[in-house]
C-alpha positions as CSV (number, residue, x, y, z in Angstrom):
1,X,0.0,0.0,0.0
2,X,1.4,3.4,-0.8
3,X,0.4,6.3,2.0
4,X,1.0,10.4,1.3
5,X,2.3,12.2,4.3
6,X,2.0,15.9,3.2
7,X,4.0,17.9,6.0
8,X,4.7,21.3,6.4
9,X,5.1,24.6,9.0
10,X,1.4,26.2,10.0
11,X,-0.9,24.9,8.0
12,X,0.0,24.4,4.3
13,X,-0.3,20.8,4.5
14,X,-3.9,21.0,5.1
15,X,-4.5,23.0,2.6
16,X,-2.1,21.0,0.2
17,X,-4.1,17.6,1.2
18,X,-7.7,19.2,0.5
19,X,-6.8,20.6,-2.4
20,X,-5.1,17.1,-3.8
21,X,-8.2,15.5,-2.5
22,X,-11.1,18.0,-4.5
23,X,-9.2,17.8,-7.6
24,X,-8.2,14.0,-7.8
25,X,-11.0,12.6,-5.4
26,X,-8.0,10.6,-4.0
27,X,-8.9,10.4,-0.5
28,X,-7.2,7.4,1.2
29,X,-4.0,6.7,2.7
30,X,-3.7,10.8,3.3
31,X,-1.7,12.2,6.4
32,X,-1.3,15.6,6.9
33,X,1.4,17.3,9.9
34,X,1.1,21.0,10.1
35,X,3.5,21.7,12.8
36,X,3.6,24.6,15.2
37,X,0.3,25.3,14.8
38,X,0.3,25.0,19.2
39,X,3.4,26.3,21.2
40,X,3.7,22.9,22.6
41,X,3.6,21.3,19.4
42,X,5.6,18.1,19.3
43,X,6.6,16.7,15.2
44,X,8.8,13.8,16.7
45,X,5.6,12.5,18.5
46,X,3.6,13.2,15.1
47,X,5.8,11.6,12.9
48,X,5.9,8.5,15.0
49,X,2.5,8.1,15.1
50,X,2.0,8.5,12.0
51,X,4.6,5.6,11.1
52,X,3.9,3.2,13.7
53,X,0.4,2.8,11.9
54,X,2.4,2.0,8.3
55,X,3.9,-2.0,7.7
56,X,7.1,-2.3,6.1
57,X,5.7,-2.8,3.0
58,X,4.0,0.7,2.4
59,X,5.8,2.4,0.6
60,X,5.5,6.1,1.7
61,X,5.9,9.3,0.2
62,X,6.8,12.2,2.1
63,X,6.1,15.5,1.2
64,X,7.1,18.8,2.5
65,X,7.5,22.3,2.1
66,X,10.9,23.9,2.7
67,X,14.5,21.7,2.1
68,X,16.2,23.7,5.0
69,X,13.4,23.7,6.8
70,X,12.6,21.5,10.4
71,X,9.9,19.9,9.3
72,X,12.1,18.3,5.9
73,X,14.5,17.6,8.4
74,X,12.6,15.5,10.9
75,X,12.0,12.9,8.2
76,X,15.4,12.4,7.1
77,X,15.8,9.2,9.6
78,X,12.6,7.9,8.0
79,X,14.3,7.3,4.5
80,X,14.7,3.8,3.2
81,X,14.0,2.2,0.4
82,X,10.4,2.6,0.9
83,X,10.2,5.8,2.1
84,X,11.0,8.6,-0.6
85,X,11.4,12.8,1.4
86,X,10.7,14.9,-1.2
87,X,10.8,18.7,-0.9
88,X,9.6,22.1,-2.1
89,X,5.9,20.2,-2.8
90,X,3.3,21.7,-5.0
91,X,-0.3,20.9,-6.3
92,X,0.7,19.8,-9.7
93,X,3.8,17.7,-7.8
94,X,1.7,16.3,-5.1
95,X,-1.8,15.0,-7.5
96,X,0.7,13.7,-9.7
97,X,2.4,11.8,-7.1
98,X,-1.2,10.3,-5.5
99,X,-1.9,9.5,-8.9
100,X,0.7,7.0,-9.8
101,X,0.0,3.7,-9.7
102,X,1.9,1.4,-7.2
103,X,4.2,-0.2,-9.3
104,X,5.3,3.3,-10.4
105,X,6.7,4.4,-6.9
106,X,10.4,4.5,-7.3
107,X,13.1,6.3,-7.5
108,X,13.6,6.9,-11.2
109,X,9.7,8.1,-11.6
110,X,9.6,10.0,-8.8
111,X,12.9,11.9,-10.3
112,X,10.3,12.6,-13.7
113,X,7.5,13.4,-11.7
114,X,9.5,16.3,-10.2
115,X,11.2,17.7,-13.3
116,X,7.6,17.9,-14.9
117,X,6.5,19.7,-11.7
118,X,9.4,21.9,-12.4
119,X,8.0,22.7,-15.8
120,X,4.6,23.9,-13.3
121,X,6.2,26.6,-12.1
122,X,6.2,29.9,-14.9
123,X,6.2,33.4,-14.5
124,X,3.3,34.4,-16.9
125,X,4.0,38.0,-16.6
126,X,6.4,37.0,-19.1
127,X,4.2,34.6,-20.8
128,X,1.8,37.3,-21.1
129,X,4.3,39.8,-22.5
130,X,5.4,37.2,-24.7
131,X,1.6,37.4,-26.2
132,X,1.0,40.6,-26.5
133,X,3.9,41.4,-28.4
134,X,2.7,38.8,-30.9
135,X,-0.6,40.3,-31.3
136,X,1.0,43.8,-32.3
């Protein structure tokens, strides 16, 4: 089975997971930890909880919203060959990554899915400029 841990500081992981979840109506196997929401707020005790209810055999995809950031961090002793950390998540990045099929969750596709997701990210000032000259 393959579970989606979206992560992140405040709150963006909430929004992330019902966002994934109205566009794709994937809606199982979806964990969210938006951490230091509460002053007492502990991720170490979220993380594990979250984990101790996966097998062996999930695979697990991790995503999060700042590289440098605690949260990323935290899940860095939770990599394996199962569990795949990947950073700087977005909507396009994260439906495309509930939307692959089991047998797709590896390394090498999960490399593709984020240089698409790259691709996502445009400035369309420029793109807009770009058409507007045209039309002159």
């Amino acid at each position: 089975m393959v579970r989606y841990i979206f992560a992140s500081h405040y709150r963006m992981a909430d929004g992330l997971k019902e966002t994934v979840e109205f566009l794709t109506s994937v809606k199982e196997n979806l964990y969210t930890i938006s951490a230091y929401v509460t002053e007492d707020y502990n991720i170490e005790g979220e993380i594990k909880k979250i984990f101790d209810g996966f097998s062996k055999e999930d695979k697990v995809i991790v995503m999060t919203d700042v590289l440098a950031g605690s949260v990323n961090q935290k899940f860095i002793p939770y990599m394996g060959e199962n569990v795949f950390l990947i950073t700087g998540i977005n909507a396009p990045l994260a439906m495309e990554l509930v939307l692959l099929p089991e047998e797709c969750i590896n390394k090498e596709q999960l490399s593709k899915s984020i240089e698409m997701a790259k691709e996502t990210i445009q400035f369309v000032n420029e793109i807009n400029a770009d058409t507007d000259e045209d039309d002159e």
